[in-house]
C-alpha positions as CSV (number, residue, x, y, z in Angstrom):
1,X,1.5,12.2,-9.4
2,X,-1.0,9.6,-11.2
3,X,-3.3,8.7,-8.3
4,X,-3.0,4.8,-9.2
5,X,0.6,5.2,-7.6
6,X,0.2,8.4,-5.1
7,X,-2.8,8.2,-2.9
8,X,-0.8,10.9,-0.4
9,X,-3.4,13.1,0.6
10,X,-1.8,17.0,1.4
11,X,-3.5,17.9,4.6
12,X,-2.5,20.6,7.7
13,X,-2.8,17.8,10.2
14,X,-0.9,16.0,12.9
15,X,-1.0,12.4,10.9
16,X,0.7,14.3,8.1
17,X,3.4,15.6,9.8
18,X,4.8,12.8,12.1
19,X,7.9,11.4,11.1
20,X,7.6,8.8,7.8
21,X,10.0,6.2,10.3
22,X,6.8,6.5,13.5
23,X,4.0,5.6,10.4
24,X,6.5,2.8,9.5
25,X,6.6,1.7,13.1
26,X,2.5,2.2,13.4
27,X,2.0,-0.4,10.3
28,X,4.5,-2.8,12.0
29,X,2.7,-2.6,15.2
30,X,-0.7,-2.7,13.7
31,X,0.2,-5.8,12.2
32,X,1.4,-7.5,14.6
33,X,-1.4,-6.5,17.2
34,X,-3.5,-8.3,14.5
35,X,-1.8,-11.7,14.9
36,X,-1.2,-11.6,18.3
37,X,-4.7,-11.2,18.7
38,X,-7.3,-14.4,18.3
39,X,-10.6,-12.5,18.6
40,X,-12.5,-10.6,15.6
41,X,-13.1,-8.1,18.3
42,X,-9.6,-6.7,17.9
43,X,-9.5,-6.7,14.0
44,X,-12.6,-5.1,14.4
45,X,-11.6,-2.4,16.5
46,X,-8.5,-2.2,14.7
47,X,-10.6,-1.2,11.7
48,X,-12.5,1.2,13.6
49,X,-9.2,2.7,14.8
50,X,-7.7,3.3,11.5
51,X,-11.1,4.6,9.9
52,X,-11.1,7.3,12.9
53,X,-7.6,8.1,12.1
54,X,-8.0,8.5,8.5
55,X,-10.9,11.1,9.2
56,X,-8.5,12.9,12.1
57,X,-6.2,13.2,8.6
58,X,-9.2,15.1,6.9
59,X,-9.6,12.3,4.1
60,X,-12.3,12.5,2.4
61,X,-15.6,9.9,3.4
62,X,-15.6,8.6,-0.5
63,X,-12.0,7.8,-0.5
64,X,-12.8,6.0,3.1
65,X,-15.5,3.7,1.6
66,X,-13.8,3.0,-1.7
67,X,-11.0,1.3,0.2
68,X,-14.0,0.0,2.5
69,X,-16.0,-1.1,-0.6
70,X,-13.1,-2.8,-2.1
71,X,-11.6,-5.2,0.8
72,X,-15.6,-5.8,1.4
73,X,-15.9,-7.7,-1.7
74,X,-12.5,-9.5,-1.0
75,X,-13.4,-10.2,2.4
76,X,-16.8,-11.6,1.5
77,X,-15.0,-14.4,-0.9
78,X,-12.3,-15.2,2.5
79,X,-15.2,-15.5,4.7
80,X,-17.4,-17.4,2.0
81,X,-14.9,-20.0,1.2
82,X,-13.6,-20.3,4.5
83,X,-16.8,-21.0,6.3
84,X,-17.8,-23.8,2.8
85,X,-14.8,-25.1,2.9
86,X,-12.8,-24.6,5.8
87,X,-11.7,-27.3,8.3
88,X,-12.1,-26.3,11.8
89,X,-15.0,-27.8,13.7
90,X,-17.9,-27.1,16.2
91,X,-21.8,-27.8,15.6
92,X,-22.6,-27.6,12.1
93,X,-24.7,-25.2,10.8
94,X,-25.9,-26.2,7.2
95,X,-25.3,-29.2,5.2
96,X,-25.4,-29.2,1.6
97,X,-24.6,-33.2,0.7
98,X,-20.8,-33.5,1.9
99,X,-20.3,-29.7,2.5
100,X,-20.8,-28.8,6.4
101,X,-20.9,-25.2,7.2
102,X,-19.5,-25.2,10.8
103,X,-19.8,-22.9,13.5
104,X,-15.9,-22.8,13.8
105,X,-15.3,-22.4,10.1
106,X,-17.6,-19.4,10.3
107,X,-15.7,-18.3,13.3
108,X,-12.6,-18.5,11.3
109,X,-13.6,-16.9,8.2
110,X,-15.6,-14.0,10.5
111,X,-11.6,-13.6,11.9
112,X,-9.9,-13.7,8.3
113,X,-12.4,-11.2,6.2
114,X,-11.9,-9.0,9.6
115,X,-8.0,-9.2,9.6
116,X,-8.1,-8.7,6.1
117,X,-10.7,-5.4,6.0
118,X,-8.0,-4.0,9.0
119,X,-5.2,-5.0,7.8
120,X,-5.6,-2.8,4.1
121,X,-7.0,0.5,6.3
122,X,-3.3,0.0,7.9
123,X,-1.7,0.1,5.1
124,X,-4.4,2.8,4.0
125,X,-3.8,5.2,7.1
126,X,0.3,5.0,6.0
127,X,-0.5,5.8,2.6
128,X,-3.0,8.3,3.0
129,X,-1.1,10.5,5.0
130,X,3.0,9.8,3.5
131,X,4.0,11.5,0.9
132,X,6.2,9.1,-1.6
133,X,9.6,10.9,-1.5
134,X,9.1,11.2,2.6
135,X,8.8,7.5,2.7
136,X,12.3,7.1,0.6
137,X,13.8,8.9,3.2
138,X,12.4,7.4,6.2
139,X,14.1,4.2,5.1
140,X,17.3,5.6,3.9
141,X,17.4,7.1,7.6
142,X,16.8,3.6,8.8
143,X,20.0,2.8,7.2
144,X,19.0,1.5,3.9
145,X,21.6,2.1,1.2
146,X,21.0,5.3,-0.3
147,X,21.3,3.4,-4.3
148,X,18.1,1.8,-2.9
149,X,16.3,4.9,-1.6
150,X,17.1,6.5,-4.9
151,X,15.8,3.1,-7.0
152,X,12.6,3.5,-5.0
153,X,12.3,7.0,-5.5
154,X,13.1,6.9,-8.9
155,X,10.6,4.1,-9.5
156,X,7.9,5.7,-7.8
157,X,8.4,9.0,-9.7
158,X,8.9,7.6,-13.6
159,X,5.7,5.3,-13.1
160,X,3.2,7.7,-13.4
161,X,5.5,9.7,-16.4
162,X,5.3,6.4,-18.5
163,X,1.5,5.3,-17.6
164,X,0.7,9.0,-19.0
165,X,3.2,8.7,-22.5
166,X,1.3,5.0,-22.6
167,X,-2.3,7.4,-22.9
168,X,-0.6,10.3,-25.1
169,X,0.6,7.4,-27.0
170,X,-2.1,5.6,-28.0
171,X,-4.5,8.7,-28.3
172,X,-2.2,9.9,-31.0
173,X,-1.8,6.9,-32.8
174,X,-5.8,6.4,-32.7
175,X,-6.4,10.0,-34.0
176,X,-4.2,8.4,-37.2
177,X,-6.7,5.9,-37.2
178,X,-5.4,2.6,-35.3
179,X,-8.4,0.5,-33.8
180,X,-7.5,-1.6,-30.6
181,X,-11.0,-2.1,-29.9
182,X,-12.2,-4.3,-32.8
183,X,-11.3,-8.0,-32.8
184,X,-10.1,-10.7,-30.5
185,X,-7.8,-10.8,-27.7
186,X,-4.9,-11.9,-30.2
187,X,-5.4,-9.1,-33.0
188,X,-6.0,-6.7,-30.3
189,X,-2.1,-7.0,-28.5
190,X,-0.8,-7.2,-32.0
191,X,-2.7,-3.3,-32.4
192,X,-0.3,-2.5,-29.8
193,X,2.9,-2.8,-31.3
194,X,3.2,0.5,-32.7
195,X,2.3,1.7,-28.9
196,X,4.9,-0.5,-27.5
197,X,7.3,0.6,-30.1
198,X,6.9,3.8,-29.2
199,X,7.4,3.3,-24.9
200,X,10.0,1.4,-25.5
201,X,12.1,4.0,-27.5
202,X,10.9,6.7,-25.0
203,X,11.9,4.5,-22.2
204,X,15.6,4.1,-23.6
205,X,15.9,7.5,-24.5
206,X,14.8,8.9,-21.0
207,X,16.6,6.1,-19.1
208,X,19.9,7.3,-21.2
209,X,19.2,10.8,-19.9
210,X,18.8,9.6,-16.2
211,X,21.7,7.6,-15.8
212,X,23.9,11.1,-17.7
213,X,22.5,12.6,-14.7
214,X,23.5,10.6,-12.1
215,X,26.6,10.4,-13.5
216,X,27.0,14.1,-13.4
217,X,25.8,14.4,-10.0
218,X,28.5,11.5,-8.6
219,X,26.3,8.9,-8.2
220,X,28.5,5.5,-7.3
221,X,31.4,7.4,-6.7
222,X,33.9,6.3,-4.0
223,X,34.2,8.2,-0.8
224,X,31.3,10.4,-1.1
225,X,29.5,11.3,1.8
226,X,25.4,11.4,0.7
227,X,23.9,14.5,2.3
228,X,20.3,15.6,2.5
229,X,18.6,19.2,2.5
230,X,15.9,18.6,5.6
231,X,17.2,15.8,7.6
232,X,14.6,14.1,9.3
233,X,14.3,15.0,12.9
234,X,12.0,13.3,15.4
235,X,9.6,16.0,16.8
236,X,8.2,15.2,20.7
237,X,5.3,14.4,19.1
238,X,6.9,11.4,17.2
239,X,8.1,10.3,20.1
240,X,5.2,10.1,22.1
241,X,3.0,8.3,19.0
242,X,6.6,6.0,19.4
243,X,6.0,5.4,23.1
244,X,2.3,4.7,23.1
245,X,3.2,2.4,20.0
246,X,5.5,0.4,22.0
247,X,3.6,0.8,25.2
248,X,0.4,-1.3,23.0
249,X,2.7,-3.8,21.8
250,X,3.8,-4.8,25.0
251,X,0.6,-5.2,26.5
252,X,-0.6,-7.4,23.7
253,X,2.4,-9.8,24.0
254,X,2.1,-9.7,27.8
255,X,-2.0,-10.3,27.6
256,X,-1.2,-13.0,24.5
257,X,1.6,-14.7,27.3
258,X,-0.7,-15.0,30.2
């Protein structure tokens, strides 16, 4: 799989073999642990959490920090134009003719770039450790229709197929002496035409082949029953990661109530 749309990360751990539906569950509760919470402290720590969890999943420290390094720079421009331009108040800090800095727009952009930094290792922690096709069926076994499972699947899996034929593509048509480097931005799309030409064909042809072989295999038919070769089965160790899951959430909605 093209790691632009696979980061799953094949490991003999514990994180990789709970259930795709208790990861679902931890993003869900993650999130809203985030929101019920007012303080950086907890986004912080939520951070923290996640990083520790994505080393307990044995992925590697660069893959870590690229995710770190990336929400850095986004967090950076929430906290920058939060605290320039943001409208909560408190003693003011710097003033730069009608721009106040204030200490609660610093607060509040501290809290967003925070929530913001947490909130992608979430999402990293779920992808890290899920493989694509155990995701589909976590939400088919949370009752989505099973057309929609397969869409996702399907999507997931041709993604990759067509981003590689878009580099076999244009390779071959280069090595017969097409330049879409030369020019402006207008002459350069029109060099991709015979690229595009080419996808699109492809595209038609394999999309022809798909649907004869969901065809073959049923697909939309009437009163069949879908069956799947490993059912998913929660393991005592799912649901213990689902009881101390729902165990955190109530305590944060209880603390957030009082």
């Amino acid at each position: 799989m093209h790691p632009a749309f696979d980061s799953y990360l094949q490991r003999d751990t514990w994180l990789q073999a709970l259930d795709p539906r208790v990861k679902l569950l931890f993003v869900i509760v993650a999130t809203a642990l985030l929101f019920i919470g007012q303080g950086t402290a907890i986004a912080v720590v939520m951070a923290l959490v996640c990083t520790g969890l994505l080393r307990a999943a044995r992925v590697p420290w660069s893959q870590i920090g690229r995710v770190w390094r990336a929400m850095g720079v986004l967090a950076a421009m929430v906290f920058g134009l939060t605290a320039i331009f943001g409208s909560e108040g408190g003693a003011v800090l710097l003033q730069i003719g009608p721009v106040a800095v204030t200490a609660g727009s610093v607060a509040q952009g501290l809290l967003l770039a925070a929530r913001l930094v947490a909130l992608a290792l979430v999402f990293a922690v779920w992808l890290f450790t899920t493989d694509q096709s155990a995701m589909v069926r976590g939400f088919v076994a949370l009752r989505m229709p099973y057309e929609w499972g397969l869409t996702l699947a399907l999507a997931l899996r041709y993604l990759p197929i067509f981003v590689s034929l878009y580099g076999q593509v244009r390779d071959a048509q280069q090595a017969r002496g097409l330049d879409l480097a030369q020019g402006g931005l207008w002459r350069r799309l029109r060099a991709l035409q015979p690229v595009l030409v080419a996808m699109i064909i492809t595209a038609l042809r394999n999309s022809e082949h798909l649907g004869w072989a969901l065809e073959s295999r049923a697909l939309g038919a009437r009163g069949v029953r879908r069956t799947v070769f490993r059912p998913l089965r929660m393991a005592p160790t799912d649901w213990l990661a689902t009881g101390v899951l729902a165990a955190a959430l109530l305590v944060a909605s209880l603390l957030r109530v009082l």
